[in-house]
MMTF fields as JSON, N, C-alpha, C and O atoms, coordinates in Angstrom:
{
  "mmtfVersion": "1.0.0",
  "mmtfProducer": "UNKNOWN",
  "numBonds": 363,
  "numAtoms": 364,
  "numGroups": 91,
  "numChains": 1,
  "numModels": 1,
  "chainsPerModel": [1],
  "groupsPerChain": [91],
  "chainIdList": ["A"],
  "bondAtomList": [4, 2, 8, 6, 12, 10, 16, 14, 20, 18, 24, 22, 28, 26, 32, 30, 36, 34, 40, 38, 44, 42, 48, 46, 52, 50, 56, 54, 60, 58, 64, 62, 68, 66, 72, 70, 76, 74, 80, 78, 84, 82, 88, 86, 92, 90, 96, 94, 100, 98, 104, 102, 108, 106, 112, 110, 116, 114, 120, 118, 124, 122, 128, 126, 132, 130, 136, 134, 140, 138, 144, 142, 148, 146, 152, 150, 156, 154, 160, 158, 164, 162, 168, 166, 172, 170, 176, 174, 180, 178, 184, 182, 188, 186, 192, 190, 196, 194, 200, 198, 204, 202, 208, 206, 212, 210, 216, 214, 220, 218, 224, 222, 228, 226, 232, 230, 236, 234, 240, 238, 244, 242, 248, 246, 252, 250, 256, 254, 260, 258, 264, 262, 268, 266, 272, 270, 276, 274, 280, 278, 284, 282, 288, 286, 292, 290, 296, 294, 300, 298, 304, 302, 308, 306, 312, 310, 316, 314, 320, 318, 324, 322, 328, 326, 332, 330, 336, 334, 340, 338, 344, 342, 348, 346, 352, 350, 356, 354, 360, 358],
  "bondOrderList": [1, 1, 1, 1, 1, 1, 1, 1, 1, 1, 1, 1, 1, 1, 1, 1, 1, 1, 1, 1, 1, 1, 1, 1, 1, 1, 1, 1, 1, 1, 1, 1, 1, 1, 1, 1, 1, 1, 1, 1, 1, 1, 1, 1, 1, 1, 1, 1, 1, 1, 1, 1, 1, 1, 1, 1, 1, 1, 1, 1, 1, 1, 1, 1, 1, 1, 1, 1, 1, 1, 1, 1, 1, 1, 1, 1, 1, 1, 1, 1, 1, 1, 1, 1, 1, 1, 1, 1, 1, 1],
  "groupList": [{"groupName": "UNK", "atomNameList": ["N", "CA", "C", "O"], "elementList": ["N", "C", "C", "O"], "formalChargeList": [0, 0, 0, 0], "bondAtomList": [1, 0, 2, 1, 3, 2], "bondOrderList": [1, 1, 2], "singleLetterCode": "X", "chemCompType": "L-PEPTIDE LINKING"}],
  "groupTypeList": [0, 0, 0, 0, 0, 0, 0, 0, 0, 0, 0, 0, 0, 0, 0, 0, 0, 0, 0, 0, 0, 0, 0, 0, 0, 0, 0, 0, 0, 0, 0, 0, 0, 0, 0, 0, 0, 0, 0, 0, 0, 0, 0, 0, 0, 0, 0, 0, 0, 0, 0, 0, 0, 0, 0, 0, 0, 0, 0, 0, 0, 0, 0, 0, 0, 0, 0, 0, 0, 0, 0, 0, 0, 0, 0, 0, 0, 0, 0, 0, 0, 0, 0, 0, 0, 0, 0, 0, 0, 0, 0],
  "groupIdList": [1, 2, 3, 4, 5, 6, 7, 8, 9, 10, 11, 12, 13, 14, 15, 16, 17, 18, 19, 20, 21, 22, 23, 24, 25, 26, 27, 28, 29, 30, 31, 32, 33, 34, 35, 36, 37, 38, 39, 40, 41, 42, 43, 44, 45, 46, 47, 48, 49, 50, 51, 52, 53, 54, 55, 56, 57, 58, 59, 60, 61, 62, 63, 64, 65, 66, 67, 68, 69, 70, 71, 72, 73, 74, 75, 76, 77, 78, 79, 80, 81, 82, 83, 84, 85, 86, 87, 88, 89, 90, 91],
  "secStructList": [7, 7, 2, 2, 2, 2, 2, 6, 6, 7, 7, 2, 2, 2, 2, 2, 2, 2, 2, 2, 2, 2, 2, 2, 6, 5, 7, 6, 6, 1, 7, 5, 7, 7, 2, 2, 2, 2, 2, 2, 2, 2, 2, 2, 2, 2, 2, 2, 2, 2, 2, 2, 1, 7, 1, 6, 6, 1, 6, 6, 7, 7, 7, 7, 7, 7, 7, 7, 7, 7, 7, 7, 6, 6, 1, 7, 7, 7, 7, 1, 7, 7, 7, 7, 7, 7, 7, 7, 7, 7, 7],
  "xCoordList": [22.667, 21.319, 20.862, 20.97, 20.199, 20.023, 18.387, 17.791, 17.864, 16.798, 15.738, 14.914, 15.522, 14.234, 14.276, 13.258, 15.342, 15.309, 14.935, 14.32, 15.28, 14.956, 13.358, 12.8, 12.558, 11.687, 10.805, 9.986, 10.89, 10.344, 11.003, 10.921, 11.565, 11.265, 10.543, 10.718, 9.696, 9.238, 7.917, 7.343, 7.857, 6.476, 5.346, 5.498, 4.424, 2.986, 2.972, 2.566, 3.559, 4.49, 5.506, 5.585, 6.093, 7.116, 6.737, 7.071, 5.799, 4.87, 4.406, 5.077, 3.244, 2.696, 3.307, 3.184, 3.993, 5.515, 6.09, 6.418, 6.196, 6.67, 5.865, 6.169, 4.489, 3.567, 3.291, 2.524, 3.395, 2.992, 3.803, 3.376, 5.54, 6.994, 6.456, 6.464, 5.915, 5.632, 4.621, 4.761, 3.575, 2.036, 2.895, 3.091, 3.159, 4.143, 5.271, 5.54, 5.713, 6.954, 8.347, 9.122, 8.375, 9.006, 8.827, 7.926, 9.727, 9.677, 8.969, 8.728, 8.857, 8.161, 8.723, 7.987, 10.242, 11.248, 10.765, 10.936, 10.37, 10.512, 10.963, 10.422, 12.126, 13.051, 12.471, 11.934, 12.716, 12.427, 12.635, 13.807, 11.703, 13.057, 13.258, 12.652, 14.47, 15.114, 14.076, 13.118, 14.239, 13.679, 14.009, 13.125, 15.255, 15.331, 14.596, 14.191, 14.59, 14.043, 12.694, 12.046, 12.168, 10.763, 10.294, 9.459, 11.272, 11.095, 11.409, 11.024, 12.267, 12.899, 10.918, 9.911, 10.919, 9.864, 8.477, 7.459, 8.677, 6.947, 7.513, 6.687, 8.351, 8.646, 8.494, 7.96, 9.122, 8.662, 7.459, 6.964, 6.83, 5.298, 4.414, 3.506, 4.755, 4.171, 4.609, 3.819, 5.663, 6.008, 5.533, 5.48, 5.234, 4.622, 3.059, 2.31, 2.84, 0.868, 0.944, -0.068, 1.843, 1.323, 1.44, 0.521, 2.478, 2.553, 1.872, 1.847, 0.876, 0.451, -1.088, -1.986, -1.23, -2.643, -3.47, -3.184, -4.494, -5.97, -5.402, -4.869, -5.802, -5.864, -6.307, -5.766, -7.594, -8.589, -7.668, -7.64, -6.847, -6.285, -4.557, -3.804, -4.084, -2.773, -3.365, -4.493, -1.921, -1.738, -2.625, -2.966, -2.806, -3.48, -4.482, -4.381, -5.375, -6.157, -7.429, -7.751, -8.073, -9.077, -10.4, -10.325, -11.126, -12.048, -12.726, -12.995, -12.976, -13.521, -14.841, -15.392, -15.276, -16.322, -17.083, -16.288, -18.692, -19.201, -19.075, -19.02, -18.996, -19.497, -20.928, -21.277, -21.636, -22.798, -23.359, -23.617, -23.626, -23.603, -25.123, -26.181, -25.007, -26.294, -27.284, -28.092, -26.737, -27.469, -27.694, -26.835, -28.946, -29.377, -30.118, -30.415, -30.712, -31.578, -32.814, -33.531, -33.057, -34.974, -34.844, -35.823, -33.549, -32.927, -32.816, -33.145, -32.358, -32.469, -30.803, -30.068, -30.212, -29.339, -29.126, -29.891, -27.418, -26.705, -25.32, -24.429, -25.577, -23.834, -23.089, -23.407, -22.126, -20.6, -20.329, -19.37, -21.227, -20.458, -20.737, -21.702, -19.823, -19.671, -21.696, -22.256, -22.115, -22.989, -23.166, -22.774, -23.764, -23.996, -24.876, -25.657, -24.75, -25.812, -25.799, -24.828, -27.289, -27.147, -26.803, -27.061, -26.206, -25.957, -27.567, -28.525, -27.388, -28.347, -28.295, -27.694, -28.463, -28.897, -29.032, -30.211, -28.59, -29.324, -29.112, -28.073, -30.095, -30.499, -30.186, -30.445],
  "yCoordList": [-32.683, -32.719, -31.285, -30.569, -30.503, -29.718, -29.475, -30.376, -28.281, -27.719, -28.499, -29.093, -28.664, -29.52, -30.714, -31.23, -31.359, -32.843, -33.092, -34.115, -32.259, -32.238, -32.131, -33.11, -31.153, -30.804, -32.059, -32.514, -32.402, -33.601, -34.78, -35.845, -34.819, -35.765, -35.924, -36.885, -35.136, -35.04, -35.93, -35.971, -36.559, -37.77, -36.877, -35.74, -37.469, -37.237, -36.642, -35.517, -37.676, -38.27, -36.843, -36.427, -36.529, -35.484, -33.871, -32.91, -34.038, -32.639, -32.566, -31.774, -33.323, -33.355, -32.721, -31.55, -33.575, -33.324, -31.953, -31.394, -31.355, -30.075, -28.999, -27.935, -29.613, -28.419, -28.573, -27.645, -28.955, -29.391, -28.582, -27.649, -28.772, -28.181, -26.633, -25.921, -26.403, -24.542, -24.309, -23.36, -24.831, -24.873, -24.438, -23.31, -25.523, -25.791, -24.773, -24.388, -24.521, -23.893, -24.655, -24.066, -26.201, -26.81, -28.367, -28.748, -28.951, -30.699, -31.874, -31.841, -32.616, -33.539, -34.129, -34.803, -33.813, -34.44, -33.053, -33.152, -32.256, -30.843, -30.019, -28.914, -30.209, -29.322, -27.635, -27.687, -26.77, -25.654, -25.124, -25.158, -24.673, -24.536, -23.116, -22.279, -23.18, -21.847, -20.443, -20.916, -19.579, -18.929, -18.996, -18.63, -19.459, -19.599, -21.372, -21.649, -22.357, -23.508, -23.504, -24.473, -22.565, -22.15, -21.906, -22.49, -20.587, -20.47, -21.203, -21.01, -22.167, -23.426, -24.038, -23.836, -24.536, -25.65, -25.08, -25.689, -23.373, -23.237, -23.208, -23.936, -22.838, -22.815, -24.153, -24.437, -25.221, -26.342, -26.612, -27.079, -26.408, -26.941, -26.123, -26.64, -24.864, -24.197, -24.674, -24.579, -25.072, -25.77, -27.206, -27.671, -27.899, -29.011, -29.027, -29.932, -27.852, -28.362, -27.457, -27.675, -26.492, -26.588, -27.476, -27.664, -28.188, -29.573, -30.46, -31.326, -30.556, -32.031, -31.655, -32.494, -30.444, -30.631, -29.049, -27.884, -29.856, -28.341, -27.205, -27.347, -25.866, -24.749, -24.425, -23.927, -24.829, -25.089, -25.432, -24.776, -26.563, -26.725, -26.502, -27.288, -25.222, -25.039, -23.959, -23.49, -23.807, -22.815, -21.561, -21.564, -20.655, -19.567, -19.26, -18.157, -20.115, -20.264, -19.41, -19.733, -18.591, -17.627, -18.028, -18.048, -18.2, -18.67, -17.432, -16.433, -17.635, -15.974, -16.012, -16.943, -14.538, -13.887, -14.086, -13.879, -14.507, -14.346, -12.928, -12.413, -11.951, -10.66, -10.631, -11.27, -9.581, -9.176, -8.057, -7.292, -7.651, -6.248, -5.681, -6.217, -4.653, -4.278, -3.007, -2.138, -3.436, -1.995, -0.904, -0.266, -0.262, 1.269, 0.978, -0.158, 2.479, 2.629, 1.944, 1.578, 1.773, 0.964, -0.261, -0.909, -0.961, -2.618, -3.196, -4.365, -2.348, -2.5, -3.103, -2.524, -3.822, -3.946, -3.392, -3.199, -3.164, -2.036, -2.809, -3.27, -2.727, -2.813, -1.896, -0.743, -2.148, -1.473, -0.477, 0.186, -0.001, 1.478, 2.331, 2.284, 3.214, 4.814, 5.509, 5.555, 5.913, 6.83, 7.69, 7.617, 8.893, 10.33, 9.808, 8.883, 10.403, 10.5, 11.914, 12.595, 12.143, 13.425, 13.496, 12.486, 14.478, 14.657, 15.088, 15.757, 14.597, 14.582, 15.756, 15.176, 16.346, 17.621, 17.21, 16.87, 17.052, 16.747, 18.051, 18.669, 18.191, 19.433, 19.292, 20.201],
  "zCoordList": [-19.107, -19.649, -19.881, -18.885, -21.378, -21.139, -20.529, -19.938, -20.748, -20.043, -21.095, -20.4, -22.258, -22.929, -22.561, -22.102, -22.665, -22.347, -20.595, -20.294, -19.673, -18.36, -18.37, -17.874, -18.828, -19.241, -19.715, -18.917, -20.478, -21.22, -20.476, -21.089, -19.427, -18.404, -17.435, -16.687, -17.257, -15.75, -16.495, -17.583, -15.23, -15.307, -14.648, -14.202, -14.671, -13.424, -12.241, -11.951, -11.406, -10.375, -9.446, -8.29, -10.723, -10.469, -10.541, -9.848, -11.822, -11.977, -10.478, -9.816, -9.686, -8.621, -7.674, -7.316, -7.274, -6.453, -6.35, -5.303, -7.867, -8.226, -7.783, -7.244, -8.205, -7.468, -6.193, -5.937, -5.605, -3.88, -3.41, -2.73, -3.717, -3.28, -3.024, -2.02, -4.585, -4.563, -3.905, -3.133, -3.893, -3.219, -1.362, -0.91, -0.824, 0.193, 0.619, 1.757, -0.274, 0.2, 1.064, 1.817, 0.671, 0.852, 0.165, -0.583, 0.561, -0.439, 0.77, 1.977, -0.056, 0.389, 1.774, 2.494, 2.168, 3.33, 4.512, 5.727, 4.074, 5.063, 4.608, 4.672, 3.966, 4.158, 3.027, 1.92, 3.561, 2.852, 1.236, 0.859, 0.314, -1.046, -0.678, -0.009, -1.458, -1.29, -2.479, -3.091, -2.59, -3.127, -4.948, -5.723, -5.425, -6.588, -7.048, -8.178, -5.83, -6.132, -5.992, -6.386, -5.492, -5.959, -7.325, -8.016, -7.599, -9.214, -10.451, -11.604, -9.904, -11.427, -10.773, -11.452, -9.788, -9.942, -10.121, -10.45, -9.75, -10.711, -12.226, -12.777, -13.156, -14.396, -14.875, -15.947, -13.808, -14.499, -14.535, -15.561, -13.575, -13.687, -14.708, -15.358, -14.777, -15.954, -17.554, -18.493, -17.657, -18.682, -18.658, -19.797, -17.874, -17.999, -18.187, -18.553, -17.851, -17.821, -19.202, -19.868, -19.85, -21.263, -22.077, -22.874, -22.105, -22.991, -22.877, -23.751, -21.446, -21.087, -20.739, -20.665, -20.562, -19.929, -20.493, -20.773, -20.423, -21.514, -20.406, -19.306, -21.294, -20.625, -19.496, -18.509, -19.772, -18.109, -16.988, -15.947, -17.238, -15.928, -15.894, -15.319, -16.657, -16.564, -14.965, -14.812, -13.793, -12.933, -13.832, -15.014, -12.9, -12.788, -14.02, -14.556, -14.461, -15.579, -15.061, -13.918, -15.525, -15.428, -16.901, -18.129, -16.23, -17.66, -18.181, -17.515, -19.506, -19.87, -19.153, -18.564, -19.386, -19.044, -20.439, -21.355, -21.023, -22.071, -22.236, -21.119, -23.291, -23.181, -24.04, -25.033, -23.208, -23.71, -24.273, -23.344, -25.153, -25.568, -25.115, -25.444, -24.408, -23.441, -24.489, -24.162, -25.801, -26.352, -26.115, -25.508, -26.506, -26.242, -25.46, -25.09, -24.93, -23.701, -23.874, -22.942, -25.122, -25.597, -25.696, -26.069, -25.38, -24.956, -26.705, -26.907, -27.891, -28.983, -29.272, -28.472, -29.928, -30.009, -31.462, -32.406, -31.21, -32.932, -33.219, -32.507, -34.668, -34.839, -34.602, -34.893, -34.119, -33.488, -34.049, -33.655, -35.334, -36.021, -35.105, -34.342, -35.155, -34.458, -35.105, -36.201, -33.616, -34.214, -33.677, -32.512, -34.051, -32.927, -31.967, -32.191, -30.887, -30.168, -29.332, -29.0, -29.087, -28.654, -27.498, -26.844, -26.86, -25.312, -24.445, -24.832, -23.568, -22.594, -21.231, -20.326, -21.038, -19.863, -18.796, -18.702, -18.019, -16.797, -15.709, -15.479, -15.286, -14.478, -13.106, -12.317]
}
């Protein structure tokens, strides 16, 4: 079997399973995964929640920040062109 068709087998069921193992640091019997069966089963699970599930809830999903543009000092807002401004002194 190669690696897509393995891939495009995993059910619900097995995704779950997959993440618990890594979450865990071992399988559902006890037994420990080894350090490379860690990494096939987060790859799978990262490959599974892009095919199957919104961004929001793929592993390590970070939601943006709105950005806000804080203007000039008189709370005026500008378009983005480059403009002089003078330098300021401070004593």
């Amino acid at each position: 079997m190669d690696l897509h068709k393995l891939l495009n087998s995993i059910t619900p069921e097995i995704y779950q399973n997959l993440k618990t193992a890594v979450e865990l640091g071992k399988w559902a019997d006890g037994n420990k995964l080894s350090s490379e069966q860690r990494q096939l089963c987060m790859q799978a699970v990262i490959a599974y929640e892009h095919k199957h599930l919104p961004p929001e809830e793929h592993t390590g999903y970070i939601p943006p920040e709105p950005h806000t543009y804080c203007g000039d000092e008189d709370g005026h807002e500008h378009d983005h062109a480059e403009q002089e401004k003078p330098i300021k002194w401070v004593e």
